[in-house]
TORBA-157150 format. One record per atom (N, C-alpha, C, CB): atom name; x, z, y negated; residue in three letters. Coordinates in Angstrom, 3 decimals, always signed. Glycine has a CB too. Layout:
N
+------+----------+----------+----------+------+
: site :       px :       pz :       py : code :
+------+----------+----------+----------+------+
:   CA :        X :        Z :        Y :  ala :
...
+------+----------+----------+----------+------+
END
This chain:
93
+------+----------+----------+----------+------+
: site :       px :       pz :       py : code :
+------+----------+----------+----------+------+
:    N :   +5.394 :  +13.067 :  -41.152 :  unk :
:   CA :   +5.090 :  +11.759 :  -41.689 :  unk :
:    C :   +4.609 :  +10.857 :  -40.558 :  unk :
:   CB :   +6.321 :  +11.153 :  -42.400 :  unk :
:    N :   +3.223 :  +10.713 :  -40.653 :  unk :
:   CA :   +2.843 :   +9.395 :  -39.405 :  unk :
:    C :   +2.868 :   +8.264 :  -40.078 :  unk :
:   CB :   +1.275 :   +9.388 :  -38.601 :  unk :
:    N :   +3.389 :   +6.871 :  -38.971 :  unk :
:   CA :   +3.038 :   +5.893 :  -39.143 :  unk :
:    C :   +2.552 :   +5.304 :  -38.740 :  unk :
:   CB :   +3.391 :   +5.526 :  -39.300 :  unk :
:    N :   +1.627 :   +5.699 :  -37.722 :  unk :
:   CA :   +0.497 :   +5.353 :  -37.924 :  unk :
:    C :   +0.650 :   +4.452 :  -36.385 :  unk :
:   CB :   +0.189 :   +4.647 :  -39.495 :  unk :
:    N :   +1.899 :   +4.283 :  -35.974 :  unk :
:   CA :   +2.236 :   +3.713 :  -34.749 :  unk :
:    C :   +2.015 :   +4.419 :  -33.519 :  unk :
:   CB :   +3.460 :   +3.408 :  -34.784 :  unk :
:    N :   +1.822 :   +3.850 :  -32.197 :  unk :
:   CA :   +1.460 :   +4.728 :  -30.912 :  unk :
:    C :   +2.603 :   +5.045 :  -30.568 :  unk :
:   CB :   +0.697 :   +4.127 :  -29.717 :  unk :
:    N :   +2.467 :   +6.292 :  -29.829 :  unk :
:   CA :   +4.072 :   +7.131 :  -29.028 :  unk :
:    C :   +4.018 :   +5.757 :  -28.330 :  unk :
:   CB :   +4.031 :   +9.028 :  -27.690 :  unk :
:    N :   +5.573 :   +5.537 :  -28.120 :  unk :
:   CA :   +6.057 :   +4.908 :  -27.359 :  unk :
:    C :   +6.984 :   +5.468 :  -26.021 :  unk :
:   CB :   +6.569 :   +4.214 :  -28.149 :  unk :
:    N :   +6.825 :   +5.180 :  -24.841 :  unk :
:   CA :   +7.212 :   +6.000 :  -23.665 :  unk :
:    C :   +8.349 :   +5.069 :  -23.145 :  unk :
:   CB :   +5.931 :   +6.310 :  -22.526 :  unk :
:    N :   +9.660 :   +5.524 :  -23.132 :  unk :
:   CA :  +10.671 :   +4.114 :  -21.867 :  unk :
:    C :  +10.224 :   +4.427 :  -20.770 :  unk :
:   CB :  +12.619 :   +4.119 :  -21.559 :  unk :
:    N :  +10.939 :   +4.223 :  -20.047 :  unk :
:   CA :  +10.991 :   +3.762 :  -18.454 :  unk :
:    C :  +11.241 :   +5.385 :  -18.131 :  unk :
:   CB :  +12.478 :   +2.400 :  -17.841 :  unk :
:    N :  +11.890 :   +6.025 :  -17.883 :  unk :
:   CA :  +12.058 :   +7.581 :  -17.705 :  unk :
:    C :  +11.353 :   +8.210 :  -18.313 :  unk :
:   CB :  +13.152 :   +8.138 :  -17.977 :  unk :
:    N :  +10.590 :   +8.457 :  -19.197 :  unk :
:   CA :   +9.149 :   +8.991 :  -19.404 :  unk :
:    C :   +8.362 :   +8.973 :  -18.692 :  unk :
:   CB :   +8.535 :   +8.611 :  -20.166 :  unk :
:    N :   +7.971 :   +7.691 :  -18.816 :  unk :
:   CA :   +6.866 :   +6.814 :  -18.094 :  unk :
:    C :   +6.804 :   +7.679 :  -16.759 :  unk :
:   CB :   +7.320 :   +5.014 :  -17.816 :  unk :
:    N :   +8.132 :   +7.218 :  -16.107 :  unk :
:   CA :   +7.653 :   +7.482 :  -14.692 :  unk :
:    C :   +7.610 :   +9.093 :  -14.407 :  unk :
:   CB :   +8.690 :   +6.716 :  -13.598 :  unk :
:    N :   +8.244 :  +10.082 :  -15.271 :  unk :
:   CA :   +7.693 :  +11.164 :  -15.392 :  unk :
:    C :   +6.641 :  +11.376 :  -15.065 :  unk :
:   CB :   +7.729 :  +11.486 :  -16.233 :  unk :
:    N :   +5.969 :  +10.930 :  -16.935 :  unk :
:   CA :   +4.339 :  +10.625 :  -16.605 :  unk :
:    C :   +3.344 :  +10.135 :  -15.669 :  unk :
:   CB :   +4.022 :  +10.019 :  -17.212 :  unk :
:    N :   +4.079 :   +9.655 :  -14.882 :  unk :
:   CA :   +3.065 :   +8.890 :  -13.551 :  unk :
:    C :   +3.732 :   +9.223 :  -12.214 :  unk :
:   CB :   +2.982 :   +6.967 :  -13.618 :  unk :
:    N :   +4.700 :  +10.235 :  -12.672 :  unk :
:   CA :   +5.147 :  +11.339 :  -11.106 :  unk :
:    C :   +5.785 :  +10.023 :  -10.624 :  unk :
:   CB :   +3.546 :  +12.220 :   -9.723 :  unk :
:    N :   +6.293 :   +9.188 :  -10.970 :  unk :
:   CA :   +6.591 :   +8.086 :   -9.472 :  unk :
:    C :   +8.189 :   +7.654 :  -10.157 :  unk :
:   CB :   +5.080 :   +6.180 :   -9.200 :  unk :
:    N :   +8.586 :   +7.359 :   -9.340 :  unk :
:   CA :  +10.336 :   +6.758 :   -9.482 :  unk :
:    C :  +10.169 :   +5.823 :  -10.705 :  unk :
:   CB :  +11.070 :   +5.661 :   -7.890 :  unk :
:    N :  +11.843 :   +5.924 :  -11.292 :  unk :
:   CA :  +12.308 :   +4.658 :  -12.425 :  unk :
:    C :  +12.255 :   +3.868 :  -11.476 :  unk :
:   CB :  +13.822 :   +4.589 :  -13.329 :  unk :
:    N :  +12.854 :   +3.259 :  -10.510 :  unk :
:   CA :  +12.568 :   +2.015 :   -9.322 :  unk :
:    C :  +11.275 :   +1.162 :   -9.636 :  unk :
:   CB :  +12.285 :   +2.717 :   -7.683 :  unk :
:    N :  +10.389 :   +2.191 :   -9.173 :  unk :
:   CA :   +8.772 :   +1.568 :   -8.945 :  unk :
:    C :   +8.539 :   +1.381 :  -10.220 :  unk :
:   CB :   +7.493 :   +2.547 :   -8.219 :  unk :
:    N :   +8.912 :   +1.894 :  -11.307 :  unk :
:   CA :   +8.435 :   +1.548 :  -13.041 :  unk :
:    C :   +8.948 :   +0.520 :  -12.744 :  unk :
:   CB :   +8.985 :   +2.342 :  -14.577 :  unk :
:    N :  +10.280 :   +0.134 :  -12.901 :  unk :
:   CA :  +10.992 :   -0.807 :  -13.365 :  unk :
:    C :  +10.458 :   -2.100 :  -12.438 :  unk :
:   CB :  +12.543 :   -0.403 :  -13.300 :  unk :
:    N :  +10.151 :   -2.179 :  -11.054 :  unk :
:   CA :  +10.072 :   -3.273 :  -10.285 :  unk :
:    C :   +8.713 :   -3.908 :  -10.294 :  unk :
:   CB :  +10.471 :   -2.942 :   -9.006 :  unk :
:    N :   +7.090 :   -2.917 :  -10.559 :  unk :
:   CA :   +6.448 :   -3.699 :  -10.889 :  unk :
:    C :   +5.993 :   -3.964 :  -12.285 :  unk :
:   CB :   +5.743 :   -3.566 :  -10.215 :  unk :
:    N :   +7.025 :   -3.169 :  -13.437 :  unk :
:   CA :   +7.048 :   -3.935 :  -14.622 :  unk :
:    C :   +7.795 :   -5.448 :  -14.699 :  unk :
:   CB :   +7.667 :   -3.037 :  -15.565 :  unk :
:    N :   +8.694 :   -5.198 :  -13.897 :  unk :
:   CA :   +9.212 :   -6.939 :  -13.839 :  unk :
:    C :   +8.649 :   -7.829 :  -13.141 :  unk :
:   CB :  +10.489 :   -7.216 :  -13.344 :  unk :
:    N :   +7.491 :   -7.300 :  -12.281 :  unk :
:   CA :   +7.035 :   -8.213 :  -11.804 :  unk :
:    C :   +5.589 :   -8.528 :  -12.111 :  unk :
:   CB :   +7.307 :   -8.078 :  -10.682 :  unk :
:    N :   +5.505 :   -7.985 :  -13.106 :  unk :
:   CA :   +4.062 :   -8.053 :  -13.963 :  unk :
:    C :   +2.826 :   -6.980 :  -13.446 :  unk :
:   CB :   +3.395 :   -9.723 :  -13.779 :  unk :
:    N :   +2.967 :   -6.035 :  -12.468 :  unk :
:   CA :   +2.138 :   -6.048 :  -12.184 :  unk :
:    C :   +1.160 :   -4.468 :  -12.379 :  unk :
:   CB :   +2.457 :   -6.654 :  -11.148 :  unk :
:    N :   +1.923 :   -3.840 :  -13.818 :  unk :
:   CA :   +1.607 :   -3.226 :  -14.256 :  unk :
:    C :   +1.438 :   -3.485 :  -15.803 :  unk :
:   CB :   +2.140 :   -2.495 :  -13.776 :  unk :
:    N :   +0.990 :   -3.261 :  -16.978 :  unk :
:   CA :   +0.741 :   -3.493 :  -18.593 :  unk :
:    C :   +2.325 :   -2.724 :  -18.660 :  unk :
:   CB :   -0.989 :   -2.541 :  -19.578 :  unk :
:    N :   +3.058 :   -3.725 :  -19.264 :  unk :
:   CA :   +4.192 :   -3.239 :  -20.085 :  unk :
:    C :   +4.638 :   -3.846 :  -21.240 :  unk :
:   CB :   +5.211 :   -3.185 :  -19.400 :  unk :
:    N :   +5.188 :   -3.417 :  -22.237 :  unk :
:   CA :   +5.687 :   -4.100 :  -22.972 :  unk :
:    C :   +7.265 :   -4.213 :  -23.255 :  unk :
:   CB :   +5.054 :   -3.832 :  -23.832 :  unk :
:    N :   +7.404 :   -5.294 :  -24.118 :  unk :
:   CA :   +9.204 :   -4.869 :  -24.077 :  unk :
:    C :   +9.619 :   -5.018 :  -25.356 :  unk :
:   CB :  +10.315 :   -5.897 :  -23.103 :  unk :
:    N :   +9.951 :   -4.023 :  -25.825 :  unk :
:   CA :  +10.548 :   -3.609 :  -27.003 :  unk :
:    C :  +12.355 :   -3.716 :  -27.028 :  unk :
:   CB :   +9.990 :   -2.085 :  -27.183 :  unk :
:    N :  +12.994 :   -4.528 :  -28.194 :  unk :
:   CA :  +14.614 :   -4.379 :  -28.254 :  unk :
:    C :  +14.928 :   -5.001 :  -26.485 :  unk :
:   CB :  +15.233 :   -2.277 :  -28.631 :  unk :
:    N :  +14.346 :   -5.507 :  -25.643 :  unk :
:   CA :  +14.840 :   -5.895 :  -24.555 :  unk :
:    C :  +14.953 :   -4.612 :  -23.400 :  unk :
:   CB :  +16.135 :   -6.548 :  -24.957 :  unk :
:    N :  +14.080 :   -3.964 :  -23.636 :  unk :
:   CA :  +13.846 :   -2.549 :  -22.533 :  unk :
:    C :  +12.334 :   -2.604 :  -22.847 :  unk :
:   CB :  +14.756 :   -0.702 :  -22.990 :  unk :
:    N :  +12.001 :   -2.267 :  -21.496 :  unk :
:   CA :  +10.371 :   -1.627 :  -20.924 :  unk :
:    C :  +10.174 :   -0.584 :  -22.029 :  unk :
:   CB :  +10.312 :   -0.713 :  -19.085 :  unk :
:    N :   +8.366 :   -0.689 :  -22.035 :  unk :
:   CA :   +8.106 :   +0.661 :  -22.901 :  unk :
:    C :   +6.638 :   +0.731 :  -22.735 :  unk :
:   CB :   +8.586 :   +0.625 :  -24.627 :  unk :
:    N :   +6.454 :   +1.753 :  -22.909 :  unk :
:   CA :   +4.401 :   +2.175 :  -22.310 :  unk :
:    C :   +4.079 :   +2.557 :  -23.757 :  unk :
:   CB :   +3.898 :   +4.052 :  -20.810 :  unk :
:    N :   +2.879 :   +2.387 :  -23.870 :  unk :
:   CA :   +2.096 :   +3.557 :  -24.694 :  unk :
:    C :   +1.599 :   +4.048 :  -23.936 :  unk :
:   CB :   +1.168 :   +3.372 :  -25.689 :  unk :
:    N :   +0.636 :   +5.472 :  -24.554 :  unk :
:   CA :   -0.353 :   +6.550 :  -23.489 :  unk :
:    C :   -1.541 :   +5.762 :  -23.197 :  unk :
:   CB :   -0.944 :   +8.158 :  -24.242 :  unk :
:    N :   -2.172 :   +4.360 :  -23.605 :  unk :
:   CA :   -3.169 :   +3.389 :  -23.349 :  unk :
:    C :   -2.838 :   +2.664 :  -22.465 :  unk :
:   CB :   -3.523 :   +2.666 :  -24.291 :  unk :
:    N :   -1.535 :   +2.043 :  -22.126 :  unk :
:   CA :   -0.931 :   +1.340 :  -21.403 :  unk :
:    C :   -0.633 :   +2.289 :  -19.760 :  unk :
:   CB :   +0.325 :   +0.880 :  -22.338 :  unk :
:    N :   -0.490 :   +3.555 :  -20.111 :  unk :
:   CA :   -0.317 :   +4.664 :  -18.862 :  unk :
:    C :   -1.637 :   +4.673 :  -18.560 :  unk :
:   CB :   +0.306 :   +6.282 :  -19.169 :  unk :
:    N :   -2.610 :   +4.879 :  -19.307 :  unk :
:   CA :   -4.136 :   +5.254 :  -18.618 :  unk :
:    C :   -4.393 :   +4.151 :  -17.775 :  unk :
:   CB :   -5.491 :   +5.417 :  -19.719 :  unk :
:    N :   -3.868 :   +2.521 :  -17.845 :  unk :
:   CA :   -4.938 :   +1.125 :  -17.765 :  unk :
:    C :   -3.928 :   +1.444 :  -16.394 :  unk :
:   CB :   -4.961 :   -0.743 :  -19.083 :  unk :
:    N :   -2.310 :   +2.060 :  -16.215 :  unk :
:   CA :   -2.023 :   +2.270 :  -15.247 :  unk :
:    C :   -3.033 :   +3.133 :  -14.196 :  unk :
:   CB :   -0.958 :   +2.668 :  -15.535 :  unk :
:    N :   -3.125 :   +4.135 :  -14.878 :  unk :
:   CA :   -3.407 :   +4.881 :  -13.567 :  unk :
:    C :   -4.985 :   +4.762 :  -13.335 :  unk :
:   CB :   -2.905 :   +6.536 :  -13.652 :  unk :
:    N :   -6.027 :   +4.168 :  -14.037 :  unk :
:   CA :   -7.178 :   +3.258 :  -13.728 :  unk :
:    C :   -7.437 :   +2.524 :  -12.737 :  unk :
:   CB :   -7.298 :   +2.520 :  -14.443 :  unk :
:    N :   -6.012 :   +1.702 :  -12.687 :  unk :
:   CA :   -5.830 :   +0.252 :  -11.897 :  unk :
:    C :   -5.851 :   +1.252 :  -10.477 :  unk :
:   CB :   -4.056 :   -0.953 :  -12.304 :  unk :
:    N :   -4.700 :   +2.054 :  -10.575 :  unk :
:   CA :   -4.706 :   +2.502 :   -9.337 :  unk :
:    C :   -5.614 :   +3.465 :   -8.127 :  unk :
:   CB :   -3.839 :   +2.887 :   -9.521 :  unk :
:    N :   -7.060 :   +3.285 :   -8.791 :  unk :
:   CA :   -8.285 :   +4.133 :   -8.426 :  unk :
:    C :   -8.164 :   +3.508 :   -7.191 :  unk :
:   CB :   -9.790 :   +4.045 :   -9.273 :  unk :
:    N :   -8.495 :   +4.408 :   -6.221 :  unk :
:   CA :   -8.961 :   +3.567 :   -4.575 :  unk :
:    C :  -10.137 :   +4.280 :   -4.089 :  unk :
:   CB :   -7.669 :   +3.698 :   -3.134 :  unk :
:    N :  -11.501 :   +3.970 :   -4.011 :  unk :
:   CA :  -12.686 :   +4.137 :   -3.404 :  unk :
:    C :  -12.782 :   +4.909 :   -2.614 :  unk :
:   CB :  -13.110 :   +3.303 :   -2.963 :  unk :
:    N :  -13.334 :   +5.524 :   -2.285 :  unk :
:   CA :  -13.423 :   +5.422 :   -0.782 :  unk :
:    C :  -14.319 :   +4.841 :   +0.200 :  unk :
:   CB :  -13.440 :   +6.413 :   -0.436 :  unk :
:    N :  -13.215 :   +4.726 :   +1.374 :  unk :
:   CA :  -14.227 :   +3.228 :   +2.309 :  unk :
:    C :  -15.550 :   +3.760 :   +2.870 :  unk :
:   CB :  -13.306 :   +2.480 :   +4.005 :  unk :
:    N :  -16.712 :   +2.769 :   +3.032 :  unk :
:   CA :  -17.876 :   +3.118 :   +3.301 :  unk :
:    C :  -17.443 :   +3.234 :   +5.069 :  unk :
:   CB :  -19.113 :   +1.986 :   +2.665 :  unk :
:    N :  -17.938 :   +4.105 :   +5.693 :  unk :
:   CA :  -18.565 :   +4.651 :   +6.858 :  unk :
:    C :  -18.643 :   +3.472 :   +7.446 :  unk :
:   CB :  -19.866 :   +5.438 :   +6.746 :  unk :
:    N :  -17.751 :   +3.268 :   +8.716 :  unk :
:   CA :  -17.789 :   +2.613 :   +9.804 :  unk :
:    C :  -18.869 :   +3.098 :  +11.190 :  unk :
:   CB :  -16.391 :   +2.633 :  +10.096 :  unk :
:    N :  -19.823 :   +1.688 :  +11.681 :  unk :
:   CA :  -20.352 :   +2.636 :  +13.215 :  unk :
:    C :  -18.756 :   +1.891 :  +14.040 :  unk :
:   CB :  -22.638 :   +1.895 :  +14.291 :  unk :
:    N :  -19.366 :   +3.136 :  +14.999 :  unk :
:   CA :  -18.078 :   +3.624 :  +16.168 :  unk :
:    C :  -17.839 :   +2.602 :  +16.714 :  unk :
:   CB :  -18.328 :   +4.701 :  +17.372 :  unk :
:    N :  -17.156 :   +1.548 :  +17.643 :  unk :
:   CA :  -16.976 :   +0.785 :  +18.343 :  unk :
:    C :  -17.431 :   +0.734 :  +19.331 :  unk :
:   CB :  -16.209 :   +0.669 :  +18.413 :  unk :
:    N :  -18.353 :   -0.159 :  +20.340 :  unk :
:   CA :  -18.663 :   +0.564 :  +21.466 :  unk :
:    C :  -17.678 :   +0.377 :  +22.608 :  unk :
:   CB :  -19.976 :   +0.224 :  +21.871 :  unk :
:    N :  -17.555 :   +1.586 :  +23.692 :  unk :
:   CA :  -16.301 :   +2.088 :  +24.032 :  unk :
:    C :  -16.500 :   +0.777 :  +25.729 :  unk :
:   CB :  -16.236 :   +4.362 :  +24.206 :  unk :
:    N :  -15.556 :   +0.834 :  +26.352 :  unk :
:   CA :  -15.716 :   -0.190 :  +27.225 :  unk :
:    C :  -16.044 :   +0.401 :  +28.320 :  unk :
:   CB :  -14.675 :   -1.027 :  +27.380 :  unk :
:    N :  -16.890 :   +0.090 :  +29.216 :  unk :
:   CA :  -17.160 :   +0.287 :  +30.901 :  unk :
:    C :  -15.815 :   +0.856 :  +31.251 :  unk :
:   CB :  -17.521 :   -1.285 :  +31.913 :  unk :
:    N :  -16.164 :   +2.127 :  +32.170 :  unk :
:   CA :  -15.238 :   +2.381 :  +32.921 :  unk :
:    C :  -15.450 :   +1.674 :  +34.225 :  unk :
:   CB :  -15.100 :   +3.703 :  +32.993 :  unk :
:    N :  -13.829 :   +1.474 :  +34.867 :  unk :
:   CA :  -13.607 :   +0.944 :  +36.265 :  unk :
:    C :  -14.400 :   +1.780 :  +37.009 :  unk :
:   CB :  -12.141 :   +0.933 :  +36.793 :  unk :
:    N :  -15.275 :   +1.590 :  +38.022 :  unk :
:   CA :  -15.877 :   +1.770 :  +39.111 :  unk :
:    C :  -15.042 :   +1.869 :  +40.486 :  unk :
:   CB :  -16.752 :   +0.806 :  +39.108 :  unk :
:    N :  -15.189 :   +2.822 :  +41.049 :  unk :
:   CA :  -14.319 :   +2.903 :  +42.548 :  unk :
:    C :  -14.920 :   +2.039 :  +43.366 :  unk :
:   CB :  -14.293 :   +4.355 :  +43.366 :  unk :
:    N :  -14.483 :   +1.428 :  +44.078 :  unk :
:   CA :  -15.035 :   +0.563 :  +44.765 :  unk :
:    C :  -14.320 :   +1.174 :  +46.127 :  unk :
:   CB :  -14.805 :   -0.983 :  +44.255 :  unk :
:    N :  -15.730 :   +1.351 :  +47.121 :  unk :
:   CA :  -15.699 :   +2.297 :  +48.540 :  unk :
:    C :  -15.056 :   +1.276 :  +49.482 :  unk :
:   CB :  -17.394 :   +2.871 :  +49.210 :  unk :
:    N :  -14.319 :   +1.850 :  +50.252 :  unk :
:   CA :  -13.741 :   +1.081 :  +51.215 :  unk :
:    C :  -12.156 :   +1.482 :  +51.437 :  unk :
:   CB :  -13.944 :   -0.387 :  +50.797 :  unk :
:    N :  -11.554 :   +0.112 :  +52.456 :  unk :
:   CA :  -10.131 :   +0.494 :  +52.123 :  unk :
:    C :   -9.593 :   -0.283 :  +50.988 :  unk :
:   CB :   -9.210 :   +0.295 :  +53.312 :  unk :
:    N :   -8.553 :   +0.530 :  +50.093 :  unk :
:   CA :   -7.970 :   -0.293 :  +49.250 :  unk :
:    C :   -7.049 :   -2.002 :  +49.615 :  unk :
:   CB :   -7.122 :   +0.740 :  +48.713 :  unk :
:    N :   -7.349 :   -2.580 :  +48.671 :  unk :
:   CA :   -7.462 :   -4.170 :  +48.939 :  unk :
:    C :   -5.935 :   -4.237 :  +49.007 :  unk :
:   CB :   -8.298 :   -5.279 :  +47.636 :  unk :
:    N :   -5.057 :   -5.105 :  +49.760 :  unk :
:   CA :   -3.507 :   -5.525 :  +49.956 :  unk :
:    C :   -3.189 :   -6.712 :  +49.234 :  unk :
:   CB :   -3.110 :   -5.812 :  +51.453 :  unk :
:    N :   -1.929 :   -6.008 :  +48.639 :  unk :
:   CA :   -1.881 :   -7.065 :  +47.284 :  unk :
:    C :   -1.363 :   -7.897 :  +48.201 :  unk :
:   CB :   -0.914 :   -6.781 :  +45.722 :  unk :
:    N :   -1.694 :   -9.401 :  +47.047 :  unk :
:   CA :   -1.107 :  -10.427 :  +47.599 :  unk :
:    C :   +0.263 :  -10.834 :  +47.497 :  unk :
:   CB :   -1.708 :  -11.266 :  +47.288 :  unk :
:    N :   +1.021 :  -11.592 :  +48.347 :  unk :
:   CA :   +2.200 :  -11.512 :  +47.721 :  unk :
:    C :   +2.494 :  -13.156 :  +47.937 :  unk :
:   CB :   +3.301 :  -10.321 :  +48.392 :  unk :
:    N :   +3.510 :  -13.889 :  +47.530 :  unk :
:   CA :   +3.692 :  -15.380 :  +47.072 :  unk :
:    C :   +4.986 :  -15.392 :  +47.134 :  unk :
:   CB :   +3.152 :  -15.868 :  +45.656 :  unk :
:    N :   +6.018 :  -16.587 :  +47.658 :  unk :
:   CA :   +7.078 :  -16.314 :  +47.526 :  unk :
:    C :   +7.315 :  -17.425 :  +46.216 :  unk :
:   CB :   +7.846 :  -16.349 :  +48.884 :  unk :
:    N :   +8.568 :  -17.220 :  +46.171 :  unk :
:   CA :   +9.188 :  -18.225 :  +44.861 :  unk :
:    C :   +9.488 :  -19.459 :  +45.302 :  unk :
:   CB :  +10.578 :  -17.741 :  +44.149 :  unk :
:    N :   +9.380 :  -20.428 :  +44.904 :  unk :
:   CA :  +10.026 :  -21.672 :  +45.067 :  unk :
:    C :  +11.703 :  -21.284 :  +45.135 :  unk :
:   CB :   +9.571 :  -22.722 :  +43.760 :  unk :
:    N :  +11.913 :  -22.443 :  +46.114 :  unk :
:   CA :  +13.632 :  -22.204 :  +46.873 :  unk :
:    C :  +14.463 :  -22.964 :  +45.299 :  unk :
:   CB :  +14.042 :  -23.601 :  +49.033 :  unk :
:    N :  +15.331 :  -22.284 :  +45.207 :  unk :
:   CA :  +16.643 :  -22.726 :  +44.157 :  unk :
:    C :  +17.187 :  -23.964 :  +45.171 :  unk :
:   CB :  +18.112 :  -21.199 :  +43.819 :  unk :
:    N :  +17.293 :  -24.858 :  +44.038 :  unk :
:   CA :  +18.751 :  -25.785 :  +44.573 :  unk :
:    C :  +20.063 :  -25.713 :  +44.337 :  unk :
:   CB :  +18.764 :  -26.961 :  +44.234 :  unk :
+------+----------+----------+----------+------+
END
């Protein structure tokens, strides 16, 4: 007998369905930042509501960076090496 209503998925489905922790369901359903609905006062997906999930979560890939150009190397400089300077501290009172 259908009625004609969409499967409805809780929170342990769901995250079945989307391989990822009840945690991560539950925290960015409360924080809006996935399509959820709330049925009787508990989270609940449909399989439309899982797709717009895992849609959202498409990531591109980044276009092709040029290389940085790399910096001058130090040069030896011929001679004798230079004597550091040295400074004393100001005297304590």
């Amino acid at each position: 007998m259908s009625t004609g209503l969409p499967a409805i998925y809780r929170v342990q489905d769901a995250a079945k369905a989307l391989d990822v922790t009840v945690a991560w369901m539950e925290r960015k359903a409360k924080a809006r930042a996935i399509p959820v609905r709330i049925i009787g006062g508990r989270y609940a997906w449909t399989e439309d509501d899982l797709a717009q999930i895992v849609a959202a979560s498409l990531q591109e890939p980044a276009a092709p960076t040029a290389p940085r150009p790399r910096k001058p190397r130090a040069t030896a400089v011929s001679g004798p090496p230079a004597a550091p300077v040295l400074t004393a501290r100001k005297r304590r009172r």
